[in-house]
Each structure stands twice: as C-alpha cells, then as structure tokens.
VOZA-772883 format. One record per residue (C-alpha): x, y, z; residue number from 1; chain. Coordinates in nm, 2 decimals. Last residue first. Layout:
N
X,Y,Z,NUM,A
...
This chain:
107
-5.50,2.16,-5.97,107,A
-5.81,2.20,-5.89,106,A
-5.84,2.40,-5.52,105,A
-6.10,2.24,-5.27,104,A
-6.30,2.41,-5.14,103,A
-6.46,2.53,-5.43,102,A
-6.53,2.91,-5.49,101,A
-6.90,2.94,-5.49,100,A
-7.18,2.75,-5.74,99,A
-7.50,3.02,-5.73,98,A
-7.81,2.75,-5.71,97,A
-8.15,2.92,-5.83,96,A
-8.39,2.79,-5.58,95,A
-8.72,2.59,-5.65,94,A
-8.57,2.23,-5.64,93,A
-8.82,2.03,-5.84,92,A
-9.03,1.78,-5.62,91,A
-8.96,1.42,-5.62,90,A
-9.30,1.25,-5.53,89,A
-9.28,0.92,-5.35,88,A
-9.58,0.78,-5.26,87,A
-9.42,0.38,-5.19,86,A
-9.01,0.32,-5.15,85,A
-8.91,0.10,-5.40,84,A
-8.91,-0.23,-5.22,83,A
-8.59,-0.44,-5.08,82,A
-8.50,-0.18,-4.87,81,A
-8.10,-0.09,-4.84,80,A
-7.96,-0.09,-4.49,79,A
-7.81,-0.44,-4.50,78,A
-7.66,-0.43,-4.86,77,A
-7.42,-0.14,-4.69,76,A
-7.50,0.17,-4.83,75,A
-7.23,0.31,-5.07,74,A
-6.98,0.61,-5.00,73,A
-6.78,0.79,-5.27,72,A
-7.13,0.87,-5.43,71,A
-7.06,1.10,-5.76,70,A
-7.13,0.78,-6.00,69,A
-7.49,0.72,-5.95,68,A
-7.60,0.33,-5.89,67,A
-7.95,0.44,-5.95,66,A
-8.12,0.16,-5.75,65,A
-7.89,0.11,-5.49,64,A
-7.77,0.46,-5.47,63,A
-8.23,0.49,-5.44,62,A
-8.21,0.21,-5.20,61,A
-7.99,0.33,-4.94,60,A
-8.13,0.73,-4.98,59,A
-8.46,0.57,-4.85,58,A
-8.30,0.38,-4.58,57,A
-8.12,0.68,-4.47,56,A
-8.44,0.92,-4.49,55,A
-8.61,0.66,-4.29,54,A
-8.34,0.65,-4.00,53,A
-8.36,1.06,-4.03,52,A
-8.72,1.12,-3.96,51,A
-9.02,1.21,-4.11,50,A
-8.95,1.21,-4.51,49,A
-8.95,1.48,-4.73,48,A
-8.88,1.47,-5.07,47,A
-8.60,1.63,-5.37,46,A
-8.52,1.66,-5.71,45,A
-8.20,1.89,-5.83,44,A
-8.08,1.97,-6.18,43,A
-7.82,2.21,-6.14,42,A
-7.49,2.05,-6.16,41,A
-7.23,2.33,-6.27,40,A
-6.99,2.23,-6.00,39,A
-7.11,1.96,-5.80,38,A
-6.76,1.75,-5.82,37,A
-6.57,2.05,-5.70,36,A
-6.77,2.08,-5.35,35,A
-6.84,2.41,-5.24,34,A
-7.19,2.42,-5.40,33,A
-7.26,2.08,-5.21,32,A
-7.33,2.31,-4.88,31,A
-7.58,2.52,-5.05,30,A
-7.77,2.19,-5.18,29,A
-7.77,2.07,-4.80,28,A
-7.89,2.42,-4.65,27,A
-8.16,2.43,-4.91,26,A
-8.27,2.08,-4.85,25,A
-8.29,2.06,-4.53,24,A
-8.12,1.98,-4.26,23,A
-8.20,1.66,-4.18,22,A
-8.02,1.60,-4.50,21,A
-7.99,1.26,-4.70,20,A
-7.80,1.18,-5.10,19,A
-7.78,1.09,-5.37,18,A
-7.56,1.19,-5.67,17,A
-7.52,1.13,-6.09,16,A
-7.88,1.02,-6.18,15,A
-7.90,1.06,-6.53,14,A
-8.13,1.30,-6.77,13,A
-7.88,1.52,-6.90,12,A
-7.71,1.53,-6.55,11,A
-7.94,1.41,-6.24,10,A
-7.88,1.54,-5.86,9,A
-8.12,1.39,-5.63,8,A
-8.24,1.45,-5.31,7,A
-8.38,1.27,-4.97,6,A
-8.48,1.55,-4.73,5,A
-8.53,1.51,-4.35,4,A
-8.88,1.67,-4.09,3,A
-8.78,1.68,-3.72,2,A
-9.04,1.52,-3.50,1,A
C-alpha cells in the first residue's frame, strides 16, 4: 500500500492552493517550484493518507472548504465529503523550497 500526501499552500495566513501527490510531498512541492503562480509561496502544510482515492476525497473537501484561489481545477460536488475529515494533523513542510526558473516565461 503506497503512502499519498494532501498539502496546503497558505499566504499571510490564507489558503491559496490544494492539492494531492502519491508522490510525495517533496517531489510534489519541487515540481510546483516551476510553476509561476508558486513563486515565492513558502508556507507549506501537509499529511499522509493511505491510498490515492482517499487523498482525492480529502483534497475535494479541503478546495471545498477553503475555496483557495490558485486551483484552476474544482472537485466535482460528487467527490467532496460531507464531514471534515477526522485526526487530521497538518505537519510543517521541513524543507527550505529554492523557487527555479519558471516554465513558463512572464511576459
């Protein structure tokens, strides 16, 4: 059984992104570094889950909940829980995060 993330970024205080990863959390955060509309964000939270379908239905209810404006995508009302999730502990990410030359150029 593989092991998923559910994260958080938050600016001054706000939730601005969330997201999934069955790939971790460091590969995941290291990925968003190349994205423009992560640059300078720093403030990550993150848990672990047991498998990907829960990880999904976790990160359904917290856009729900949060409504944070980076997400392009939005659950559909059919994937999101109706509770808060129970036991969760957001953890501090431990990792300095070194933003990268975007991707994408701003022009």
């Amino acid at each position: 059984m593989s092991t998923s993330v559910v994260y958080k970024y938050s600016l001054n205080g706000e939730v601005v992104y969330v997201g999934q990863s069955n790939r971790g959390i460091q590969k995941r955060v290291k990925e968003h570094c190349k994205e423009i509309r992560f640059m300078g964000l720093t403030d990550v939270e993150y848990y672990e889950v047991s498998d990907e379908q829960t990880a999904r239905k976790h990160e359904a209810f917290w856009i729900a909940h949060y409504k944070p404006i980076l997400n392009i995508q939005r659950p559909s009302l059919t994937e999101v829980m109706k509770r808060k999730p129970r036991g969760v502990q957001w953890n501090k990410y431990p990792y300095e995060i070194v933003y990268d030359e975007p991707l994408i150029a701003v022009n």
